[in-house]
N, C-alpha and C positions, 0 to 999 in steps of 0.2 A: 563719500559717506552714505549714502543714498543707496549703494550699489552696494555695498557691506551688509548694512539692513537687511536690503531682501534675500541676502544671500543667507544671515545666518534665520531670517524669516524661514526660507527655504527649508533648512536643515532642522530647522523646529517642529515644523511639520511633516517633513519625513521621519522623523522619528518618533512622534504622535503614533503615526501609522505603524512602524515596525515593531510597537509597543502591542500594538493592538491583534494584530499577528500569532497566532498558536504555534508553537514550536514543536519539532517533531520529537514525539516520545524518547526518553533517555536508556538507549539499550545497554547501559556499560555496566550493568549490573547481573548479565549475560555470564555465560563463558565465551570468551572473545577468539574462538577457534579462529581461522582463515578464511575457512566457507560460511561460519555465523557472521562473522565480517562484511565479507563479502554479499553474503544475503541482504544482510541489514543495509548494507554500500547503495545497493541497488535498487531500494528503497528512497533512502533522505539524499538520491543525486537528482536533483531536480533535472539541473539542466539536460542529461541523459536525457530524460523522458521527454522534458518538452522541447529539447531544440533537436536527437539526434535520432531521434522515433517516435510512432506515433500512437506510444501508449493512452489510454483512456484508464487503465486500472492495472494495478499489480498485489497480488497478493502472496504473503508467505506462512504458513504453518508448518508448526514443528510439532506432532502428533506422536512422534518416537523420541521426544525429546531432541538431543545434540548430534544423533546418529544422523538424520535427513532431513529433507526440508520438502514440503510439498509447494510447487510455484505454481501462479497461475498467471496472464497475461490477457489482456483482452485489448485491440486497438481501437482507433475512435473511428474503425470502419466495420469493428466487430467481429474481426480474427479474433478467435480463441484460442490460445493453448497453453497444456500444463504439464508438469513433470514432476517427477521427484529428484531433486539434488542431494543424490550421496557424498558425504563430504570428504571423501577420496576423489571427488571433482568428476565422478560418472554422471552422467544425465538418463534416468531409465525412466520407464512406460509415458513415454510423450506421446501429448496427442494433440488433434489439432480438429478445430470446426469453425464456420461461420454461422454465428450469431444471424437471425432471423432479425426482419426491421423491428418488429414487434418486443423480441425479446432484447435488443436494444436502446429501444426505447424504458423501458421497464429496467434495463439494468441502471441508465441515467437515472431515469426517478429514484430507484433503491439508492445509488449512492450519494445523490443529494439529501439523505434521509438518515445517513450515518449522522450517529451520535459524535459531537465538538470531543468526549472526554475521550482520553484512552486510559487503561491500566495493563497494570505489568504480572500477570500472571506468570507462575514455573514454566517453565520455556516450551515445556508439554503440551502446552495451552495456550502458547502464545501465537497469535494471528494477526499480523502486519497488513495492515491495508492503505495502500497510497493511490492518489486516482487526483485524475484532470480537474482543476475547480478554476475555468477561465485561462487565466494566463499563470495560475497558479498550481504547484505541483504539492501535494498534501498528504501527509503520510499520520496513521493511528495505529493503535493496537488497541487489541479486544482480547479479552477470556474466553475460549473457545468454550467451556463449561457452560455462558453466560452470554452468548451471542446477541447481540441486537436484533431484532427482527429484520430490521433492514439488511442486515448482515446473512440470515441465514436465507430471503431473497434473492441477493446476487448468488451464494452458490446455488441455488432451486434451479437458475436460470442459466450459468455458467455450466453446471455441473460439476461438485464436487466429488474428487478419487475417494474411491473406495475404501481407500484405507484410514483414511480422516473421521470418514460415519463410523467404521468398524469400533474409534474408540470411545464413542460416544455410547 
């Protein structure tokens, strides 16, 4: 009897917890193409990121709308790189740099500084950001019209493609 207790004890309180827990934004309001899929996949796969690499941040925009995706990657050693994924599954103008201590340091504080809410902006506009919090992999979106400061920090310091400003 004793050992049941604390068992559903146990469960009581893991779920206290899982309650307490922000759940990743609702993209199925999308068009749920292959590579929007897949984009979004690549995002809310936690274990991906924290058990099979060693992402610190991933981000996606969609600035052409459904046509491509701008990606961006940064590791917790502060490899950079980004691409655009045309959704014919081409990967074009990748690039790739290391992150200075400095500007990784600064990229931690910026993402620790994201805003808890996300919204769901027209897909033109919409900008996924998922990034390391502990043992926790955490994914948002934001209004590219309406970015967070902290937001428009990481790309200052990642460096945002060109094409992303162009539609601003």
């Amino acid at each position: 009897m004793r050992y049941t207790v604390a068992i559903l004890l146990m469960f009581a309180i893991e779920s206290v917890h899982a309650a307490d827990k922000v759940s990743a934004p609702d993209f199925s309001k999308y068009p749920q193409t292959g590579s929007f899929v897949a984009c979004t996949r690549g995002h809310t796969n936690a274990a991906w990121h924290l058990h099979q690499c060693t992402n610190l941040l991933a981000i996606t925009a969609y600035p052409a709308g459904g046509r491509c995706a701008l990606q961006y990657f940064v590791t917790e050693s502060g490899q950079e790189s980004d691409h655009r994924n045309v959704y014919n599954g081409a990967i074009q103008a990748s690039h790739r740099k290391q992150l200075s201590d400095a500007n990784l340091t600064g990229l931690r504080a910026a993402i620790r500084e994201l805003p808890g809410e996300s919204v769901l902006p027209p897909i033109e506009r919409l900008v996924i950001v998922s990034f390391r919090d502990g043992t926790n992999w955490v994914t948002r979106s934001y209004d590219d019209d309406a970015l967070p400061k902290p937001m428009r920090q990481i790309y200052d310091i990642i460096g945002e493609q060109s094409e992303s400003k162009n539609e601003r």
